[in-house]
Phi, psi and omega in degrees: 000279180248163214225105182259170168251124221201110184248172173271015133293023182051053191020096153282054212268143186219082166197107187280006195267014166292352200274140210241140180311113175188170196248108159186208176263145176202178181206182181282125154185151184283165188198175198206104225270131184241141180306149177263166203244133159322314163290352171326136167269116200227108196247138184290114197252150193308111187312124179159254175296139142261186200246167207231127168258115168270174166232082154287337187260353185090336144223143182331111188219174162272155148003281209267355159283002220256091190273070160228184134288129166183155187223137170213175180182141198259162179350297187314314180285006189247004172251320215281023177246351126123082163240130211213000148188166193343305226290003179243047153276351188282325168327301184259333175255110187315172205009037167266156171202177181201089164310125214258118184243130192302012191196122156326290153354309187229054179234172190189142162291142193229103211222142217003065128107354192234135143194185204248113171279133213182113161276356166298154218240308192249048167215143173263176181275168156253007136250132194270151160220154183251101173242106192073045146088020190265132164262142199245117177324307182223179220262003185249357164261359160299303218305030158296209179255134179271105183219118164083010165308135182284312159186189210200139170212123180250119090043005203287149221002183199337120173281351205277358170295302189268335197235336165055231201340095164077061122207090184261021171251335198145170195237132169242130182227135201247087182290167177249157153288116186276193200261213196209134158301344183230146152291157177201166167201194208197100162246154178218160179196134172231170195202086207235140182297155220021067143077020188293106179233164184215170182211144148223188173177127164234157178214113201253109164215214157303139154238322161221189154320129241314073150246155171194198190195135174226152191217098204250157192214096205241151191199127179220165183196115155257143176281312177144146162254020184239138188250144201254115164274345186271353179219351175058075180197157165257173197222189189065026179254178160192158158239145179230151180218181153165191194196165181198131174213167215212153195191106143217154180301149178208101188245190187297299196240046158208159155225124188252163172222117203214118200236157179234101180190161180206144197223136181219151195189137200233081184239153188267058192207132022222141182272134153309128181261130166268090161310001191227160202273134170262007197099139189301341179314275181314341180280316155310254243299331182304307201055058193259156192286352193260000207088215212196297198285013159287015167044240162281007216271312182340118170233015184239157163197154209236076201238166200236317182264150168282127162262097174279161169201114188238136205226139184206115172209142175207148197224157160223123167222154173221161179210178195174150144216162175254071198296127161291333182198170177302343187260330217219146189226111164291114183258081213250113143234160202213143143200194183215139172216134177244149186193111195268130179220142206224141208225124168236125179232138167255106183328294196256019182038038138237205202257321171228166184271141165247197166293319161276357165190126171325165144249135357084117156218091173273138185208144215207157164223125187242104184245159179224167179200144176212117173233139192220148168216127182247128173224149162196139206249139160213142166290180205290094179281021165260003170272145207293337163258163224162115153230186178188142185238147183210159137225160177220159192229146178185132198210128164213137175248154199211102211217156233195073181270132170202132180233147181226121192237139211224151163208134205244174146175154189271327170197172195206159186263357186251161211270164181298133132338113165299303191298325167222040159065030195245139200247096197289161202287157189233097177330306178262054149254080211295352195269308191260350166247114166273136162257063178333138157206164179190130156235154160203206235207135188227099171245133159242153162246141172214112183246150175233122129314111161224136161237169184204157193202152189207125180238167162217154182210122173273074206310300170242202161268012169251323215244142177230146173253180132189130155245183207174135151215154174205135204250120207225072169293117172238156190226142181208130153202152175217156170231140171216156212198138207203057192306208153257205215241081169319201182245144204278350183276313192248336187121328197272135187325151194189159170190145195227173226240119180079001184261057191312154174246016169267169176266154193309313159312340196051172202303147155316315190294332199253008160082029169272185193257353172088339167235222206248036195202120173234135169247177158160186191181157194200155173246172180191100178278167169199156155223107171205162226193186190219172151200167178205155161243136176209135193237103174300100187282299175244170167321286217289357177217158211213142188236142183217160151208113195257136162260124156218156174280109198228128172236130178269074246271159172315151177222153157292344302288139067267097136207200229309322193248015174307100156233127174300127029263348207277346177270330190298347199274120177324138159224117200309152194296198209213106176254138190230155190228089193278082206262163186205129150212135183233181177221091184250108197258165147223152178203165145082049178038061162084005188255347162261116140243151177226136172201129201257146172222100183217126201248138185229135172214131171264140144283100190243152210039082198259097172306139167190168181286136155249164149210131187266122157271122191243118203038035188104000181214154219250106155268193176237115175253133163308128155189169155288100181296352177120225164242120203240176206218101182244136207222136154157212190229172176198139195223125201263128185223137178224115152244137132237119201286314189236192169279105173120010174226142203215114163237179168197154190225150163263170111199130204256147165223154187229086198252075229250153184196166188255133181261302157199151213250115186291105172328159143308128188263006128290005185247311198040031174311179190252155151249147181272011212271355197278134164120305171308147199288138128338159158264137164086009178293099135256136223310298238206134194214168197188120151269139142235175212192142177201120163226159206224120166261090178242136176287118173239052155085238192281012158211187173276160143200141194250144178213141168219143132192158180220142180248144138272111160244135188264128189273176194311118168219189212213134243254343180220179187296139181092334145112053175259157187099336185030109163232119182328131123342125172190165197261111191255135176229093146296128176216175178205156158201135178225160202229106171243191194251148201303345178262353185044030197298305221227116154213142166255120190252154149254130172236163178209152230202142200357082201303323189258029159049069195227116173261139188195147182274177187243322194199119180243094189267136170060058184036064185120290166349308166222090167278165188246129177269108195282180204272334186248038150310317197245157167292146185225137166231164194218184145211153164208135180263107170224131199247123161243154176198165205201000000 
């Protein structure tokens, strides 16, 4: 099966092409193949687990050497588990979770129980992602599409010696597929029941003497799984497109890398669904054919507006290292990335406005432009000491157009509807229907300063050290600009349900500057780090206990109804104290890994949402909610009993909680909030998995299948929202020709038809329904050539 490489360092290996189909963890770094020494010993390993060489350290180890948590998984295995972006990683990966936002912009990763929720432009995640070593300003230029990956890898808790920016909850990270010494080439075409289609085609080889090149090209299209009855269409759907193309270098002392690629994606998603009876009036008027009071069950929703999200991004990044000499190796990666996000939203979930209910319409522009340089020297990891040193650059503008247009009336001249007793606004009625409106203008800057150094010293041949620090400058400054808010027919002041009648300076009385232009900037130093002790007893097990320092950067409230003084006011970074002791084994002649985890991390200023009703409708304030506490364990199982059979199981517990919680500090009312569960936290999570290879003669055959189940968590802060415990079972089977030139798969997608939401606002009121709520089928056809 697999092939280890074995130094008395426990194969410190710099080949990336070591990397092997298998269930386990890996991470990111550039790296540079150091020759190998002639005395070397190269043993022959048992049929069974292959071995996975990760970089989580920044350089090439195996797995089971590796004293973090992580979960990883290479293309293959992200195709044959139907994982097709970020948002079905919660699927496969423990202590993941993932909030669903009506808009990519305001969707997020969650990773044991912490992550950072925000509609602000100047606040990050706490869990970072990375891709080709590039780190990405906010949690809404992940969503993309996974196409052509070498592998994806998370990361579980504080990240920040080595990977620095924002994560101080965990990392998730996304390698590319490099180019090929041969040509080869590659189409997939998929095909999923309501209207799914997906297209890709890559095509890779030589260009000259170590050059080489690979060029990937994608195409996807869905209808939706929600029926829009006011236009009789379905909605939750998208279309996507992009490229990606990749030119590397491969010399004697250098190797480069230079990727290119853009993604556009055009989706009618996501509609809020009502699960719940809104009064018989609103209820008439929605007119969904299933009713109204169907909780998740729910699929209809009667909106005048479409909730759109149009996404448009392309990056250029290079990267490279270089030996300086036969011990130490230089490492660069630089890139630039933009990313455009344009938000059409519908507020109030009907179809029209009355005397009893507003109407809500938001439309947003989100643009980000980012740039970075990572340099870093590291010696010789086959030596019993080993270090590496770095600095990083980092730059983000970040600008933010929103408008909300509101239509009201208090009474109206036109007669009640007979059909749902609703008595609607009479549009060409200027006296008694008002138009609420605002817009306003957002630019933040955001720079990052780090320098870092990280050793390891193998005192003996069981007990090992590593420390790490890293030294952090942050820069945040914003201007936002807001008048208040009138009527969009006349001009004249006015306010409306989400529409303030302050100015972005806020009042002279309430201690603003009185006009429509509020600023600010704040600086931040940090220092944190890491340390471990790790104890080998045999080759085959590995003991670790670790401390880190988790940092977060400072943050803003700038967004749409952002007033001063009280949005004006910094809101301080977010720091995490990460305790770890794990266990990672193989036994049972290469046919078992087991791997333990069990984890305590405090959260102090702890970013988090408030949420204020303003004229009737629930916005959001950013603040440091206080100090929260996430505690447990995660347990990793990989067996294979014969060949060609790999089964495995997770399972993560979460005790992610609020310890204690900062009043309003206008207010300083008590909260009733300590104690209470995270939102989107659920305690206990649990996968099994089984895939099967068997040679049937004149073709392959192939088998996955997986289950998740997720126990209950809660969609906000305060343990508001409720989301039901549930199970997803996925499975495939497929058939290739003895060369794997050609295989064909059937999948099939939440078998038992077990439906549930990603997000439950107002009990009920809006639910976001995902796309594998319901059972689904597919097939897909894939041709290699050569």
């Amino acid at each position: 099966m697999g092939t280890l490489y074995l130094t008395r360092m426990r194969a410190l290996r710099w080949t990336a092409s070591a990397i092997a189909l298998s269930f386990s963890g890996t991470a990111y770094a550039q790296a540079v193949e150091y020759p190998q020494e002639a005395e070397e010993e190269v043993i022959e390993t048992p049929a069974g687990i292959d071995t996975i060489v990760v970089t989580a350290q920044k350089v090439e180890q195996d797995v089971q050497d590796v004293p973090i948590a992580i979960s990883a998984f290479t293309g293959e295995q992200l195709q044959a588990k139907g994982v097709d972006s970020i948002e079905d990683l919660a699927v496969i990966a423990p202590s993941v979770s993932f909030r669903k936002g009506t808009t990519s912009a305001n969707s997020a990763i969650v990773m044991r129980g912490v992550g950072t929720i925000s509609f602000s432009i100047a606040a990050e995640p706490s869990v970072s992602t990375v891709v080709d070593g590039i780190v990405l300003s906010r949690s809404g230029q992940a969503f993309m599409d996974l196409v052509d990956l070498e592998r994806l890898e998370v990361l579980r808790g504080p990240q920040g010696t080595l990977f620095g920016k924002n994560a101080s909850a965990g990392l998730v990270n996304i390698v590319s597929r490099g180019g090929s010494d041969t040509f080869e080439g590659e189409v997939r075409a998929e095909a999923y029941t309501d209207e799914e289609y997906r297209f890709r085609g890559t095509v890779a080889g030589p260009l000259a003497p170590d050059l080489s090149a690979r060029l990937t090209g994608f195409y996807g299209t869905y209808d939706g799984n929600i029926t829009n009855v006011f236009y009789d269409e379905k909605v939750n759907g998208y279309e996507h497109y992009g490229a990606r193309g990749i030119v590397d270098y491969r010399g004697q002392i250098a190797n480069l890398r230079f990727i290119a690629d853009y993604f556009k994606a055009d989706d009618d998603c996501c509609a809020d669904v009502r699960g719940v009876s809104a009064g018989p009036v609103i209820d008439a008027e929605l007119g969904l054919p299933e009713g109204v009071a169907l909780g998740e069950d729910q699929r209809f929703v009667n909106h005048n507006l479409i909730t759109r999200t149009l996404d448009t991004q392309w990056s250029l990044t290079l990267s490279g290292d270089v030996e300086l000499d036969d011990k130490h190796t230089l490492s660069v990666v630089t890139g630039y990335r933009n990313w455009a996000n344009e938000e059409i939203r519908e507020g109030d979930f009907t179809p029209r406005p009355l005397v009893s209910q507003f109407q809500l319409h938001d439309f947003g522009e989100v643009t980000t432009e980012q740039m970075s340089f990572e340099a870093r020297v590291a010696s010789d990891p086959r030596a019993p000491f080993f270090y590496q040193v770095g600095g990083f650059l980092w730059h983000s503008n970040n600008t933010q157009d929103f408008t909300r247009r509101d239509i009201t009336c208090a009474t109206s001249t036109l007669p009640i509807d007979p059909l749902t007793g609703g008595r609607p606004c009479n549009l060409s009625d200027p006296v008694n229907t008002a138009y609420p409106t605002a817009t306003s203008n957002s630019d933040v800057n955001s720079s990052n300063y780090a320098i870092f150094g990280q050793a390891t010293w193998q005192i003996t041949d069981a007990l090992g050290l590593i420390g790490g620090l890293r030294y952090t400058w942050d820069e945040l400054s914003f201007t936002h600009i807001r008048a208040p808010g009138v009527d969009a027919r006349t001009g004249r002041p006015a306010t409306g349900p989400g529409v303030s009648g302050n100015p972005a300076g806020g009042t002279i009385a309430s201690g603003g500057n009185g006009t429509n232009t509020s600023s600010g900037s704040q600086n931040n130093g940090n220092l944190s780090g890491k340390a471990v002790v790790t104890f080998e007893p045999t080759d085959d097990i590995l003991l670790y206990g670790s401390y880190t320092r988790g940092y977060k950067g400072p943050a803003y409230n700038v967004f749409f109804n952002h007033t001063a003084p009280a949005n004006a006011v910094p809101v301080s970074e977010e720091t995490s104290n990460a305790y770890e002791i794990g266990l990672k084994s193989r036994f049972w002649n290469n046919k078992v890994q087991a791997n333990l985890a069990a984890f305590s991390v405090i959260y102090d200023g702890f970013q988090a949402n408030n949420f204020v009703n303003l004229n009737g409708t629930i916005i959001t304030n950013l603040t440091n909610a206080g100090s929260v506490k996430s505690q447990g364990f995660e347990a990793d199982l990989l067996f294979v009993p014969v060949d060609g059979l790999t089964l495995n199981a997770n399972a993560a517990y979460a005790d992610a909680r609020v310890r204690k919680f900062n009043p309003n500090p206008l207010t300083n009312a008590p909260d009733a909030r300590n104690g209470t569960r995270l939102p989107l936290a659920p305690e206990f999570t649990y996968t099994l998995g089984a895939d099967y290879e068997a040679d049937l003669g004149s073709f392959i055959g192939y088998f996955n299948t997986n289950y998740r189940h997720t126990s209950s968590q809660y969609s906000d802060l305060g343990e508001q929202g409720l989301i039901d415990a549930y199970g997803l079972w996925n499975a495939s089977i497929g058939f290739s020709d003895p060369a794997d030139q050609y295989r064909l798969t059937f999948h099939a997608r939440n078998i038992l038809d077990d439906s549930y939401v990603l997000l439950n606002v107002g009990a009920g009121s809006r639910l976001q329904i995902p796309r594998d709520a319901d059972r689904y089928f597919g097939v897909s056809l894939r041709a290699r050539f050569n």
